[in-house]
C-alpha positions in Angstrom: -40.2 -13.2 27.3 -41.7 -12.4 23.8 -44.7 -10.4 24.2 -47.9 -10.3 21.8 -49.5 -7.0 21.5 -50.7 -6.9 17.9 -46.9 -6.1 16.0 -43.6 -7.7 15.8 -40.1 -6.0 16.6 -36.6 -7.8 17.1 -33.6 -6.1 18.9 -30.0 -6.3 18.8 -28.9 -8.1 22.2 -25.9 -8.9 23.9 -24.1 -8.2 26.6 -23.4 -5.3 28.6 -21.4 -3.1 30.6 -21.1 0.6 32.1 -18.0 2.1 30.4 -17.2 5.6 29.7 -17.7 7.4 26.1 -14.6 7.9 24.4 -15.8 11.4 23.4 -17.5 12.7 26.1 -15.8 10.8 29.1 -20.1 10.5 30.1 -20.9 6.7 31.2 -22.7 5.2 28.7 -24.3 1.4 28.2 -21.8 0.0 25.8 -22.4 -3.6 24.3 -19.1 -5.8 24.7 -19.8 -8.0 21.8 -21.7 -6.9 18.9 -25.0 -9.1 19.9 -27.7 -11.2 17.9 -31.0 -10.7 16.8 -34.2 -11.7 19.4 -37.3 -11.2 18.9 -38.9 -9.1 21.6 -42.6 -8.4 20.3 -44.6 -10.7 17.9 -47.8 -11.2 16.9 -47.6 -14.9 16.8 -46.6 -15.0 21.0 -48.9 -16.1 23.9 -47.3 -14.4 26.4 -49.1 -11.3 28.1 -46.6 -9.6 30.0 -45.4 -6.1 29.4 -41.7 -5.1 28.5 -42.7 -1.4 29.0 -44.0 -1.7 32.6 -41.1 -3.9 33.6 -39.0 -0.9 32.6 -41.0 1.7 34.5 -40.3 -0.1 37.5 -36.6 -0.3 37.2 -34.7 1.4 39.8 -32.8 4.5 38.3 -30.0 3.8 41.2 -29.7 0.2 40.4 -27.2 0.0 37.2 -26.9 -3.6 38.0 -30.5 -3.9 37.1 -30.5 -1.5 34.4 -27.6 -3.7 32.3 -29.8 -7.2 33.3 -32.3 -5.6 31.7 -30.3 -4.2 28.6 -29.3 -8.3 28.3 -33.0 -9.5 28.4 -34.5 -7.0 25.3 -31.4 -5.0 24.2 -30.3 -1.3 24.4 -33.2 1.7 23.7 -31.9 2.2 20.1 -29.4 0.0 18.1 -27.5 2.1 15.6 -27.3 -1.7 13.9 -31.2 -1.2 13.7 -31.6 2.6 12.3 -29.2 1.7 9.5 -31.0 -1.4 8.2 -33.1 1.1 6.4 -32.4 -0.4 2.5 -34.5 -2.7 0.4 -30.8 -5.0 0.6 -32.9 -7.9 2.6 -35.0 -8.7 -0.7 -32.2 -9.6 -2.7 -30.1 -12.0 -0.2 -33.8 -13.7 0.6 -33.4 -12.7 4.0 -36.0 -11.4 6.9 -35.9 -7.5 7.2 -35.1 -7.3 10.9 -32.4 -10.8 10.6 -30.3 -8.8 8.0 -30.1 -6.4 10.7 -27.1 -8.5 12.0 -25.1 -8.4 9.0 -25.2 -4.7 9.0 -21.4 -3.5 9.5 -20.6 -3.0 13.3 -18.6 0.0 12.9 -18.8 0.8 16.3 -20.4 -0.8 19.3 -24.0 -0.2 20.7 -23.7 2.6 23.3 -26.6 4.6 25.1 -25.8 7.4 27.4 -26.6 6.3 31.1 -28.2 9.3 32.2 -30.5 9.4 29.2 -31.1 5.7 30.3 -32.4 6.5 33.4 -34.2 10.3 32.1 -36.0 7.6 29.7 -37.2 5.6 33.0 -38.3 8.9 35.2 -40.4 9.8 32.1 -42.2 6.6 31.5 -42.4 6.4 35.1 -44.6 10.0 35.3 -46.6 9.4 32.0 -47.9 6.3 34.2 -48.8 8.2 37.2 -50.6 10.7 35.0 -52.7 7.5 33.5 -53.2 6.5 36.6 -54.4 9.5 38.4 -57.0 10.2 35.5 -57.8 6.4 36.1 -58.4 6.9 39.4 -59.6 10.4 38.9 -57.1 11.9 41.7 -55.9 14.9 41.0 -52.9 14.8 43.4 -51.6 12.1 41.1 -51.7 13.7 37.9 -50.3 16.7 38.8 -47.0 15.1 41.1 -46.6 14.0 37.5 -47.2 16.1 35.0 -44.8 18.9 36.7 -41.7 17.2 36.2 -42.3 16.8 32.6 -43.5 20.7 32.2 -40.6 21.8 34.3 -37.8 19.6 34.7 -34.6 19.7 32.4 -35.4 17.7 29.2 -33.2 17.0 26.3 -36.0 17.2 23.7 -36.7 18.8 20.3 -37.9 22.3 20.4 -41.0 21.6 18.2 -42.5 18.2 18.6 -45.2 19.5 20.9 -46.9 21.8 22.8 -45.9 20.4 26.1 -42.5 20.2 24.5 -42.2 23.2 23.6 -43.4 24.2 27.2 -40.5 22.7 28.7 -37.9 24.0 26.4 -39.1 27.6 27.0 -39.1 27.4 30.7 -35.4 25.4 30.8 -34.3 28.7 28.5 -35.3 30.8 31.4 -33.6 28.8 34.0 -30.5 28.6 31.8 -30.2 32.4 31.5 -30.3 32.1 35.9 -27.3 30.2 35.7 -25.5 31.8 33.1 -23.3 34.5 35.4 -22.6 36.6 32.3 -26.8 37.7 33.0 -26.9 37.2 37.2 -23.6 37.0 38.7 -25.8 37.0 42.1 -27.9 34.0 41.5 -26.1 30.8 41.9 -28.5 28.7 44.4 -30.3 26.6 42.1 -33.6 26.9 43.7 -33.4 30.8 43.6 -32.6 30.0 39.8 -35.7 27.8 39.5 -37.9 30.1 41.2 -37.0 33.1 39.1 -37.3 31.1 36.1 -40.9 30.2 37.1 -42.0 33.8 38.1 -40.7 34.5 35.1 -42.6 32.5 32.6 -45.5 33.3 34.5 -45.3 37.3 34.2 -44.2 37.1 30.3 -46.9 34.4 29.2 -49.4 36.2 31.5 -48.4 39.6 29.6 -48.2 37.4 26.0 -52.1 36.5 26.7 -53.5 39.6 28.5 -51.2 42.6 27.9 -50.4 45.6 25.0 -49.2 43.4 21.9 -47.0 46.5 21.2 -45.4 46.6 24.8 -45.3 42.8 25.0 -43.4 43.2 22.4 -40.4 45.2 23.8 -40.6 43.5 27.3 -40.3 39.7 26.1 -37.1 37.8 26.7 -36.9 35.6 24.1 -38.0 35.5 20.0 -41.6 35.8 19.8 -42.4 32.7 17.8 -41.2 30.9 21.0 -44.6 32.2 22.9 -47.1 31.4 20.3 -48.5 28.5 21.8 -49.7 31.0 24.7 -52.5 31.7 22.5 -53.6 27.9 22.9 -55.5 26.5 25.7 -53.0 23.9 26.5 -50.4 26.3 27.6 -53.3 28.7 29.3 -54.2 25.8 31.2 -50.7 25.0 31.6 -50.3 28.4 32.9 -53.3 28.8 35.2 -52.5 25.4 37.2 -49.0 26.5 38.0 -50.4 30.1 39.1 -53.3 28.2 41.6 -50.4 25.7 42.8 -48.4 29.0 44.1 -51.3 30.1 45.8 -50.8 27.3 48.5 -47.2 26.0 48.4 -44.1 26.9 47.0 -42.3 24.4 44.3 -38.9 24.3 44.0 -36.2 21.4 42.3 -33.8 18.9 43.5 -30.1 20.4 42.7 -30.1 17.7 40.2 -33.1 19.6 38.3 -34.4 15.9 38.4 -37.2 16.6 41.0 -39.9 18.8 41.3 -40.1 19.5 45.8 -43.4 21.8 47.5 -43.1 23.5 50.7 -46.5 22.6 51.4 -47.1 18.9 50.6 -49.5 18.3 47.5 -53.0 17.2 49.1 -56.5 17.2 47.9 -57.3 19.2 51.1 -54.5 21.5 49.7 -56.0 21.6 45.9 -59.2 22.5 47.5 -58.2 25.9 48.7 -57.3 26.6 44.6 -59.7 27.5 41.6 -58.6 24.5 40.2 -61.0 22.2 38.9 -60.4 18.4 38.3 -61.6 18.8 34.6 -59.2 21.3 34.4 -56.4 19.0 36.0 -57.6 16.0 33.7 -57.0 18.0 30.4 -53.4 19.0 31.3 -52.9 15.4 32.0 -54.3 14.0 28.8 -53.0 17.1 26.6 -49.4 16.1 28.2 -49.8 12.4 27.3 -51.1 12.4 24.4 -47.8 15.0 23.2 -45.3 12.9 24.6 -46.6 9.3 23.2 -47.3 11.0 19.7 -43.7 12.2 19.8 -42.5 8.6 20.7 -44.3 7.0 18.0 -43.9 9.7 15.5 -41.4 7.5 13.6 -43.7 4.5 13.2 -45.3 4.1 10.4 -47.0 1.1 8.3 -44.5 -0.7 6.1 -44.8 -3.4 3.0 -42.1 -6.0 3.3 -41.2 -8.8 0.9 -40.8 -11.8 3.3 -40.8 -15.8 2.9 -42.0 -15.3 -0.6 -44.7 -13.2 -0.1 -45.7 -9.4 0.7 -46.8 -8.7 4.0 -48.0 -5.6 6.1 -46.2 -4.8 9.6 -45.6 -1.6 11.4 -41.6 -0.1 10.9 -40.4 0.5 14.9 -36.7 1.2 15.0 -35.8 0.9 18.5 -36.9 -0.7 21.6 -38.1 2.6 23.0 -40.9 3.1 20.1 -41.8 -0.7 20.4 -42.2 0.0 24.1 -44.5 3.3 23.7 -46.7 1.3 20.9 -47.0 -1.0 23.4 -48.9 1.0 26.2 -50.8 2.8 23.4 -52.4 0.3 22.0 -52.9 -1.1 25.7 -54.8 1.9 26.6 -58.5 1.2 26.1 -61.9 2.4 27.9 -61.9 -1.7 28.8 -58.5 -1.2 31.2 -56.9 0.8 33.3 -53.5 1.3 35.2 -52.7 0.9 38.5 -49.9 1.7 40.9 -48.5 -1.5 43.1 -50.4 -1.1 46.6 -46.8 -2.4 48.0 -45.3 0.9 49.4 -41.6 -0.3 48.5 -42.6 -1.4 44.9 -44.7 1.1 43.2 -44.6 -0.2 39.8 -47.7 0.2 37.2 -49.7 -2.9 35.7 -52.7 -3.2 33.8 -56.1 -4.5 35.0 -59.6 -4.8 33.5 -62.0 -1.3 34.2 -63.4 -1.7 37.8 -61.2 -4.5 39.0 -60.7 -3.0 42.7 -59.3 -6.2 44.1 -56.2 -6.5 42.6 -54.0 -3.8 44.1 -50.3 -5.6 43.4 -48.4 -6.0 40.3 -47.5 -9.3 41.5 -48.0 -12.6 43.7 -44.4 -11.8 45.3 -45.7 -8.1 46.0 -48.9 -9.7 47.7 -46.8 -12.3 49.3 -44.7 -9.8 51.0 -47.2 -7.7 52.3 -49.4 -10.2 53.7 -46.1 -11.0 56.0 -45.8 -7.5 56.2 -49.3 -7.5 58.0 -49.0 -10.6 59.4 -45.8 -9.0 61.4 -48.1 -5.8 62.4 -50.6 -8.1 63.6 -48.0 -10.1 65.8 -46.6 -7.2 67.0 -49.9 -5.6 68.5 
């Protein structure tokens, strides 16, 4: 499938396997054979489909489905890609992204597995937030949004505010583990939950207490607290205080899910001082940081191709083509949707107000008009 949504991008493809990294011993996605260039995006394509929701629906314990889809569109980022960076294409009369192959295959194409499948969580919740502010449910943007504020992210310290967010939090968890601080704490949820009172107190006393005794009492370097002066951590702040009014939240032992004591209802959400608006900004604040970071790298470029100058944008890896993708999807004219089928749950993309399609596809309605068909039988 080579899909049209307004830019052109060609990945390095071949074939695939799960093998372990030489270095860290860590299973990676390694490519067996160096690959060939195939165009995954163009401008000159009919088809309408969408790589990037294909991918948010892929199965994070299915690594046979994670490799067959590694062979359709290539790995997240082709180091064979990132180094095609010189102006060498003009002067062999080549295509920018088809000198690509004759870059030197120094090593082979490798992507960590986990990262593979942290990559698919996250797409995964940016969608549900879109969704929920779709739908305007506020249960849905927030099951969302508190993975990416508190679950363990390898990210850079200062590409965003929700970023930074994260990072601050994991550093409190982190010092939990660390026996050299608390020898006592080693359940992880005890961690988790110390880590969150904590951030809470500190940023509460960053906003509201004595600069001076602040000050004295923080845990960490104070430039690391100065987006608590900005409404997008006070907001951040503020829902995660009302949410503790009603249920607990802990994590999976993996640190890969956020779990309530009290399940997460709108009848639950009522008995807060949250307000949807309130909800709905943390939601767009959130996606708005992490697409921005995603796309930061892609930029308008000039190229010299097939004798004449012409204007494209410069994506480097799958993963930016695939964020560019749902931006420039996301318009007052559609909206996303979750798959109605209980065992599918993957996200598509319908026209504003279309309330009768509720599937991502004719196999999802096929199945669960047997599915009903069955009930119907059975009564």
């Amino acid at each position: 499938m080579v899909v049209n949504r307004g830019f052109s991008f060609s990945n390095i493809v071949g074939m695939y396997a799960i093998k372990p990294d030489r270095a860290t011993s860590k299973d990676c996605i390694t490519a067996i054979y160096p690959g060939n260039l195939k165009r995954i995006y163009s401008q000159n394509s009919y088809e309408e489909g969408s790589i990037a929701y294909e991918f948010a629906a892929l199965n994070t314990n299915d690594t046979e489905k994670m490799i067959e889809f590694c062979a359709h569109y290539g790995l997240l980022k082709s180091n064979r890609l990132t180094r095609n960076a010189t102006n060498n294409y003009i002067y062999f009369k080549e295509y920018k992204s088809v000198f690509s192959e004759v870059v030197p295959d120094y090593t082979p194409d490798s992507y960590p597995l986990k990262d593979f499948i942290h990559e698919i969580k996250t797409m995964k919740c940016l969608l549900g937030i879109k969704n929920g502010i779709d739908t305007e449910s506020s249960c849905e943007i927030l099951l969302n949004l508190l993975p990416l504020l508190l679950c363990y992210m390898e990210i850079p310290i200062k590409t965003s505010e929700t970023a930074r967010f994260n990072v601050l939090f994991n550093m409190y968890a982190t010092r939990y583990y660390d026996p050299k601080f608390l020898p006592s704490m080693h359940d992880y949820n005890e961690c988790f939950k110390g880590a969150l009172t904590d951030i809470i107190e500190q940023l509460s006393a960053a906003i509201n207490a004595d600069k001076e005794e602040w000050f004295y009492t923080r845990e960490f370097s104070e430039d690391l607290y100065s987006d608590a002066y900005q409404c997008t951590w006070q907001n951040y702040l503020h829902i995660l205080e009302e949410i503790l009014t009603v249920t607990e939240i802990s994590t999976s032992e993996d640190y890969e899910q956020i779990l309530f004591t009290n399940n997460l209802t709108d009848e639950l959400l009522s008995k807060t001082n949250l307000s949807y608006e309130q909800i709905k900004q943390a939601g767009l604040c959130c996606i708005s940081d992490f697409f921005n970071s995603y796309t930061a790298n892609v930029t308008p470029e000039l190229r010299y191709e097939n004798n004449i100058l012409q204007y494209d944008w410069k994506i480097s890896s799958l993963l930016e083509a695939m964020y560019m993708e749902l931006m420039v999807s996301f318009s007052p004219n559609s909206q996303t949707k979750r798959c109605a089928n209980p065992t599918c749950n993957s996200f598509f993309e319908v026209a504003k107000g279309n309330s009768r399609k509720i599937y991502c596809s004719q196999r999802c309605a096929l199945l669960m008009a047997k599915r009903k068909q069955r009930e119907r039988m059975k009564k």
